[in-house]
N, C-alpha and C positions, 0 to 999 in steps of 0.2 A: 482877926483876919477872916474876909470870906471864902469862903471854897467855891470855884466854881467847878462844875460837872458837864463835862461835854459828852453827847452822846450823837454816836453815825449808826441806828440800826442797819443790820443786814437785809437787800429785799427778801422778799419771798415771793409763793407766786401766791396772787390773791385770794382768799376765802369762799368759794362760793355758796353760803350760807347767808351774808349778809341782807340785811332786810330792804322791800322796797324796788327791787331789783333785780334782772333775771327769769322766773318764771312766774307765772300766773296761770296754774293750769285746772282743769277741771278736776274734781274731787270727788266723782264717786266711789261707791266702796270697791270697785273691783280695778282702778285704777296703781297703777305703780310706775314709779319712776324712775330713773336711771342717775337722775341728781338728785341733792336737796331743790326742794320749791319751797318757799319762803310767802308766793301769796296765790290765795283761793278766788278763780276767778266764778262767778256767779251771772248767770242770766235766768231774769224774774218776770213776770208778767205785773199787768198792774190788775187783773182778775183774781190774781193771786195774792195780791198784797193790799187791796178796798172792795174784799167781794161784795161788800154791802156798805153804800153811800157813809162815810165818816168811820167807819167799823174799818180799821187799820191792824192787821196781821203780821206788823215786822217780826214782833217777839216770836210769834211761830213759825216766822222763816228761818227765823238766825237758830231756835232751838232744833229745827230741822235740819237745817243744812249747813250753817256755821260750825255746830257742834259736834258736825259728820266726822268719824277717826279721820280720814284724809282731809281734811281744813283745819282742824284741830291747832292751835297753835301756829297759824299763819292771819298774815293781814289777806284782808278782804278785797277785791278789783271787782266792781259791778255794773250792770246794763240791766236795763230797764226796757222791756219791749212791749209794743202792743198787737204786734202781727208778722208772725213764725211761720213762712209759708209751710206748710203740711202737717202743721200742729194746732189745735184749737186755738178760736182766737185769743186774744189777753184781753179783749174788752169787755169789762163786769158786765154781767148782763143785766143789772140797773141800769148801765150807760145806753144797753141796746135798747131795754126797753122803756126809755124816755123817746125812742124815733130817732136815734144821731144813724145815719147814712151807713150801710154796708155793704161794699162791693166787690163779689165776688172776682176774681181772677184765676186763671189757668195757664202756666206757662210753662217754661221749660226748667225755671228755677223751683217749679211747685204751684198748687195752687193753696186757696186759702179766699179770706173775708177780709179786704181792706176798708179800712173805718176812710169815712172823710174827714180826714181833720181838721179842715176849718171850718166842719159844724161848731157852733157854739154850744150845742147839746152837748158835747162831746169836749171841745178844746177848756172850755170855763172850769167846769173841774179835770179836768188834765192837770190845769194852772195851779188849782188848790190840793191839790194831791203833790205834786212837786213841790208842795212848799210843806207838807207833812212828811215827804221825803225827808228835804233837808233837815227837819225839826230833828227827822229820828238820829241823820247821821253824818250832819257837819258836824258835830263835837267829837262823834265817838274816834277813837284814835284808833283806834281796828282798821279801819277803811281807810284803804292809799289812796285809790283812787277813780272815779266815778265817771263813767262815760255817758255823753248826754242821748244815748242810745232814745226811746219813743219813739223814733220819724220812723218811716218805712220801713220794708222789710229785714228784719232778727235787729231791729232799732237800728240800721247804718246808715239812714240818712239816703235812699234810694229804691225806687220802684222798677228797677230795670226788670226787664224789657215792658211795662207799662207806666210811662213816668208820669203819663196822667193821673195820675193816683197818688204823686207825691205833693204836700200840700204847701202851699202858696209860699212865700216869701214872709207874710205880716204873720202866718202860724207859723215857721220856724224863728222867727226873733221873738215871738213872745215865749216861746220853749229857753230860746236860749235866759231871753232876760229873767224866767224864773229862777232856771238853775243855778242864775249867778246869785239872784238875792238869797236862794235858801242856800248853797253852800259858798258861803264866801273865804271859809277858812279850807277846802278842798282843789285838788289838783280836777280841774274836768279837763278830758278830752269829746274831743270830734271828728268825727271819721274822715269831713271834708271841709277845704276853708271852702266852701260857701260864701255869700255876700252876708248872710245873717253869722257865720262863725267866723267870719274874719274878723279876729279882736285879739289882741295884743298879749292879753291871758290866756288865753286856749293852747292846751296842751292838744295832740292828733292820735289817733291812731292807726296801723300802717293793715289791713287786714288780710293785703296780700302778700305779705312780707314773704320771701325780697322781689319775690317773680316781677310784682309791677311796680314797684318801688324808685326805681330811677331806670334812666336809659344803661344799658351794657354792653360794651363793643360795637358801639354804633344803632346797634336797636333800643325799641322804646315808643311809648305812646306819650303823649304830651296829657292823657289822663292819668299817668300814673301821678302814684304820691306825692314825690317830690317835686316834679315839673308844676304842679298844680301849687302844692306850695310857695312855690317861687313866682308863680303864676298874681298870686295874692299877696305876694310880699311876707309871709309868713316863714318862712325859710329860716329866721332868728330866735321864732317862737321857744324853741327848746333849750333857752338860756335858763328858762322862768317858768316854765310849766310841760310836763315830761311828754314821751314822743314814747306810745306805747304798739303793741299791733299781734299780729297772728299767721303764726307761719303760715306756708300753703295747708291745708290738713293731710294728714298721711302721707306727705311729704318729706320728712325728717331726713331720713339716711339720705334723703338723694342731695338735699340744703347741707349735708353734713361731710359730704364727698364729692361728687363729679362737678358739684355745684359748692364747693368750700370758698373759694376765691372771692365769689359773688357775693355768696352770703356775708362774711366777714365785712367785705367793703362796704355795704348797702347798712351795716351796723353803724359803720362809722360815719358813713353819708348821713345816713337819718336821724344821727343822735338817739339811738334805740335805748332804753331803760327796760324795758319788758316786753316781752312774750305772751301768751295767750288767748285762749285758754287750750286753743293747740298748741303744739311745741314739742319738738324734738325727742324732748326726755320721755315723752309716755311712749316713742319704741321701744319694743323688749328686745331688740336684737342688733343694738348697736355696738359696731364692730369697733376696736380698742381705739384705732385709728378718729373713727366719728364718737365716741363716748367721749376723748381727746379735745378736737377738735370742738364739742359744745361744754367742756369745762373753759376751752378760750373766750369761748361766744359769752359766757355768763360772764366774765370777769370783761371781757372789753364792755357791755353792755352799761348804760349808767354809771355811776363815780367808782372809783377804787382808788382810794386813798395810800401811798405812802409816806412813811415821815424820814424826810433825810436825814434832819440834827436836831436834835433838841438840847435846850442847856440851861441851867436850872443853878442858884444858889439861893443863901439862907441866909440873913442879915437883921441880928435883931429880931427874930422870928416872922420876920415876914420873906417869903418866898417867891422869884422873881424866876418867870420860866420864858423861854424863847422856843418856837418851834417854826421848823422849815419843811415845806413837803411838798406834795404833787399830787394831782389828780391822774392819774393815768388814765381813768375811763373817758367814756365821748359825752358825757353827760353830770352836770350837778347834783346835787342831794336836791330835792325842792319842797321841804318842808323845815320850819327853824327847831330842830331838834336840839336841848339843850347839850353844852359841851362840858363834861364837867371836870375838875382833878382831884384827884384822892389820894389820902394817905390809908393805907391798907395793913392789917398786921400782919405778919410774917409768919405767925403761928398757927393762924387761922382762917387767914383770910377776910376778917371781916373788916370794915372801912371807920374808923376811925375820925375821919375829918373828908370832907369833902363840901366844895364849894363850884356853883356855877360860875361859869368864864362870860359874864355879863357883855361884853365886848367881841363875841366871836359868833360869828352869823356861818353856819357853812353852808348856807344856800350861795356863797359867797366865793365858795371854792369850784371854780367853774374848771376844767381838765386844761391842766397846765400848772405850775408853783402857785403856794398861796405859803402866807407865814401867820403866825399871830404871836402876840404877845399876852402876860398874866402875871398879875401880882396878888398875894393874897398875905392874910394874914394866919398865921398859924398857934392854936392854942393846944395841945395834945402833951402826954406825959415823955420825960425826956427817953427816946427808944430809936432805933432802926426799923424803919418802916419802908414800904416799898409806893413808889411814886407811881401812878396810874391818871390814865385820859381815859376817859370814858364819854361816849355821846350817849344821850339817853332814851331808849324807846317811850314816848308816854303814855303807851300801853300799856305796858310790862313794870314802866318804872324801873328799869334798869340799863344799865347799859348793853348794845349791841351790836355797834359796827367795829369789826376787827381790821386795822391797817395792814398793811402788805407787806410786813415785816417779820423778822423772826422774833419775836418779841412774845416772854411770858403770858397769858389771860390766864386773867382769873374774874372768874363769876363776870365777865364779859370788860370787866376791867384790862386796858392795854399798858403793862407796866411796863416803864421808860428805866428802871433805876430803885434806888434806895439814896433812902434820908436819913439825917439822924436831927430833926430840932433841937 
């Protein structure tokens, strides 16, 4: 006779440790936060990273600043710039001194050295640099996700208030089409759908998040975020590739209070995943109320998975599971992180038997019900063992996103129950 096992976990309120999601914030050592952050947001020069033609510096970025106590144990979110108005330029000074174009600017946003970029002195290797980018960090699983930052001023793809200076149309699509060939396995975003970044893949980033991000009781510029989006037909983008962005800066308490409504909504309008690398949590003085109020913010932000029912028997040793749940968040997982289930021991914790759910994609689980099914076979010594889902970081090689439930973890394992094969 088979038993079957029905289980209704209880919700809880979401985790906000979960990876991938929530914050992306700067990482100096004198920074602190008010939450967990989960990923280290980085801006780099490419003077920095080719100071000398082919001579490639990643390994003593990441040993510099990856390995900083505050990034420590977080994924990576990175922009690439070549011109920081009131900071030295980012263009190697090989590039300068081959003759590519440098034009000085003075505005009200700062001044600085804008390069021409559609010198070919200049754009040719750009193109071959971008593509020793990707060599270094489409595979590596550290990096969530990569904004195609280079163009214009702090890389966001604009010269305002000199937009003369912003380069053509044919050098922002051969930008884009590098970054697609060198990272094909990465989430990119772009600050604007553009005619060169309106593509079907592209993920956005919001960097005036919320102030100009949609119209609000009747106000609004049709430059903002989402008008533009929608303007481009990109508005669905974030089915398939995440919608990241950066609060106002030093704005936090006020997005966290007099302005809470907005914020919130503008999360759920834009399909927001993350923050940074300003963000709320680096005020020291947020009151119980706004400390509150952005534990909601991380938990609406990106997926949050809970499981309604799951139900599970044993027949002949092979094991036959059913699970029903929901995304609560505004936003999908966007990377096919494997799913796996384990039998765990009870004494120890350690796993025992585990096998991936070869059939279960949770880029798939878009906010709203998703189910899946699993059957496996089971070989283990006759015992009571405890039943666990685990998705896996392949990073860590472990597992790491914890459901919305009251439900056991162990070693990141989400236990459903016990078995006895």
């Amino acid at each position: 006779m088979t038993k079957t096992t029905t289980i209704k976990p209880r919700a809880d309120r979401g985790p906000l440790d979960n990876p991938l999601k929530g914050w992306a914030t700067y990482s100096e050592p004198w920074r602190t936060y008010a939450l967990p952050a989960t990923m280290a947001f980085f801006n780099v020069s490419w003077r920095e990273l080719e100071p000398t033609s082919g001579d490639y510096r990643f390994a003593t970025w990441e040993s510099q600043k990856w390995n900083a106590p505050q990034a420590q144990g977080k994924h990576i979110v990175m922009r690439l710039y070549l011109d920081y108005p009131d900071l030295p330029t980012g263009i190697p000074q090989w590039i300068i001194d081959r003759g590519a174009a440098m034009r000085p600017y003075d505005t009200s946003i700062g001044r600085g050295l804008a390069p021409d970029y559609d010198d070919p002195r200049l754009l040719n290797p750009l193109l071959s640099f971008i593509q020793a980018f990707g060599a270094r960090y489409n595979r590596n699983p550290r990096v969530a996700f990569v904004q195609l930052g280079m163009l214009g001023f702090w890389g966001e793809w604009h010269t305002w208030p000199v937009e003369h200076l912003f380069p053509s149309e044919a050098t922002q699509r051969a930008v884009v089409n590098a970054y697609r060939q060198a990272f094909p396995d990465k989430i990119l975003l772009a600050r604007y759908p553009y005619p060169a970044t309106s593509t079907p893949w592209l993920g956005y980033h919001d960097d005036m998040f919320p102030a100009d991000t949609d119209y609000w009781n009747g106000e609004g510029e049709e430059w903002y975020f989402l008008p533009k989006l929608r303007q481009a037909g990109r508005e669905g983008n974030w089915r398939i590739a995440a919608i990241g962005g950066e609060m106002v800066p030093n704005q936090g308490r006020h997005y966290l209070s007099t302005e809470w409504a907005r914020t919130l909504e503008m999360t759920r309008r834009a399909h927001l995943s993350w923050l940074g690398p300003y963000a709320p949590i680096l005020e020291t003085d947020l009151s119980a109320s706004e400390l509150e109020n952005a534990r909601t913010l991380v938990r609406t932000m990106g997926y949050q998975y809970r499981l309604l029912q799951a139900r599970w028997s044993i027949r002949q040793s092979r094991l036959r599971l059913e699970v029903r749940g929901v995304n609560e968040g505004v936003a999908p997982f966007y990377y096919p992180w494997q799913v796996r289930l384990a039998l765990i021991r009870r004494t120890d914790g350690s796993v025992v038997h585990g096998a991936p759910l070869t059939n279960v994609d949770i880029r798939t689980w878009q906010p709203g019900p998703f189910n899946f099914r699993a059957e496996l076979s089971l070989s283990v010594p006759r015992n009571v063992y405890h039943l666990a889902l685990g998705i896996i970081d392949p990073w860590r090689n472990r597992p790491a996103i914890k459901f919305a439930n009251r439900l056991q973890v162990i070693n990141g394992w989400n236990v459903l129950g016990t078995v006895a094969p």
